[in-house]
C-alpha positions in Angstrom: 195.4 43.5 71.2 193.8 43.4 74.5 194.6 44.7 78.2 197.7 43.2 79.2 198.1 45.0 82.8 199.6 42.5 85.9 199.0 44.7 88.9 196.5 46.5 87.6 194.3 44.1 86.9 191.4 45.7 85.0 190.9 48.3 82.7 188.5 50.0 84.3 190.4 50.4 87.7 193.0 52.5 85.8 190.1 54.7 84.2 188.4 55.8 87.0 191.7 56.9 88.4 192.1 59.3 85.5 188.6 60.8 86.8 185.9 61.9 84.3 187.6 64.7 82.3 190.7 63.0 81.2 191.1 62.2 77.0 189.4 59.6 75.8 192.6 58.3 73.6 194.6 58.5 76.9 192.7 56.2 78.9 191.6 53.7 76.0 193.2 50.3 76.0 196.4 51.0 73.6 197.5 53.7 75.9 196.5 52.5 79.0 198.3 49.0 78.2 201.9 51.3 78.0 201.4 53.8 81.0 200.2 51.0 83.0 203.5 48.7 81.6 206.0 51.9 82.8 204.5 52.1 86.4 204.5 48.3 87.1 208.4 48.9 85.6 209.1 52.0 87.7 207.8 49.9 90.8 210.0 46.9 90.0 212.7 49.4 89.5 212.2 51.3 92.7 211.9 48.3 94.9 214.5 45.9 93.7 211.6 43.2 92.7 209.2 42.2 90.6 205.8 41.2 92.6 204.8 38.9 89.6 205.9 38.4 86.5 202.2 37.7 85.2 198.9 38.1 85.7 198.4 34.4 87.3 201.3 35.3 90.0 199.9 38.3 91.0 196.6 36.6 91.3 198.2 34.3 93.6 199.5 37.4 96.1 197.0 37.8 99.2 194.4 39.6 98.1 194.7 41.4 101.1 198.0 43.1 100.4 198.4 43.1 96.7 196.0 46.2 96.5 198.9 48.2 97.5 200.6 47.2 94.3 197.3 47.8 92.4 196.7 51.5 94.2 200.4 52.6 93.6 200.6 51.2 89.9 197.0 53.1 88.7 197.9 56.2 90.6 201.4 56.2 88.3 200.1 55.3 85.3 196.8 57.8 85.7 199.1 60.4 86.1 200.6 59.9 83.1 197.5 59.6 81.2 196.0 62.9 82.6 199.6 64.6 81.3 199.1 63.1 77.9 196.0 65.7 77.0 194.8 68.2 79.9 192.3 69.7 77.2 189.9 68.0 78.8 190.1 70.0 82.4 188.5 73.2 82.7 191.9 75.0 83.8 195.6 73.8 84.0 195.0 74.2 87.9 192.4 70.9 88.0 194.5 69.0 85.8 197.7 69.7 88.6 195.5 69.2 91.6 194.5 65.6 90.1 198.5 65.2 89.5 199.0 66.4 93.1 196.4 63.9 94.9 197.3 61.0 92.7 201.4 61.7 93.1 200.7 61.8 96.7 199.2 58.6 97.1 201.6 57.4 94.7 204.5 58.3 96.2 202.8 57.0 99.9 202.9 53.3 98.0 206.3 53.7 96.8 208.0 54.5 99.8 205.8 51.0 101.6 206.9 49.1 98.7 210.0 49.7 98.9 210.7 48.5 102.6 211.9 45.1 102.6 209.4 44.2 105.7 206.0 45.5 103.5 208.0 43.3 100.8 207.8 39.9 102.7 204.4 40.8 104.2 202.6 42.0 100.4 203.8 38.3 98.9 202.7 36.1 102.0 200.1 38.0 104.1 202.2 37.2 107.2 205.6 38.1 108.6 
């Protein structure tokens, strides 16, 4: 098995969105490959498109404009990785404020994304 994320294109760019205290388990490869899978599909979902099918497509989006897809999907799928095991925070409280920052941001990304006029800009850089 290996990492098999499309707009989140390394590993490690998920991790350090989990931040330090997050589970081991939760941010190793296996899980990381299905939380990261569900926010790319809960993007798709929201916005009525898929930004690439594969890792070479999404390579091929600007680079200047297909780190909103990479911001939006890591915020997601960290947030699901920090709710898999908050034993690791030191109170219940850091573990939500983490949720709250990254839901923020994630939720900022969602609602670009999901205009039609971000759309056509994200996939050719120009309007």
């Amino acid at each position: 098995m290996g990492y098999d994320g499309i707009y989140v294109p390394t590993l490690l760019e998920f991790q350090y969105k989990c931040g330090a205290k997050v589970s081991a388990a939760s941010k190793a490869e296996a899980y990381a490959n299905s939380f990261i899978a569900q926010a790319e599909s809960l993007i798709n979902v929201s916005c009525r498109k898929v930004f690439a099918a594969n890792t070479a497509a999404f390579t091929a989006l600007p680079a200047t404009t297909k780190q909103l897809l990479t911001e939006t999907a890591s915020d997601i799928a960290a947030i699901y990785a920090i709710l898999y095991d908050l034993s690791g925070f030191t109170s219940r409280v850091e573990a939500e404020d983490m949720i709250n920052v990254l839901r923020d941001a994630a939720l900022r990304g969602l609602s670009l994304l999901r205009d039609k006029k971000t759309q056509g800009f994200l996939m050719t850089g120009t309007y």
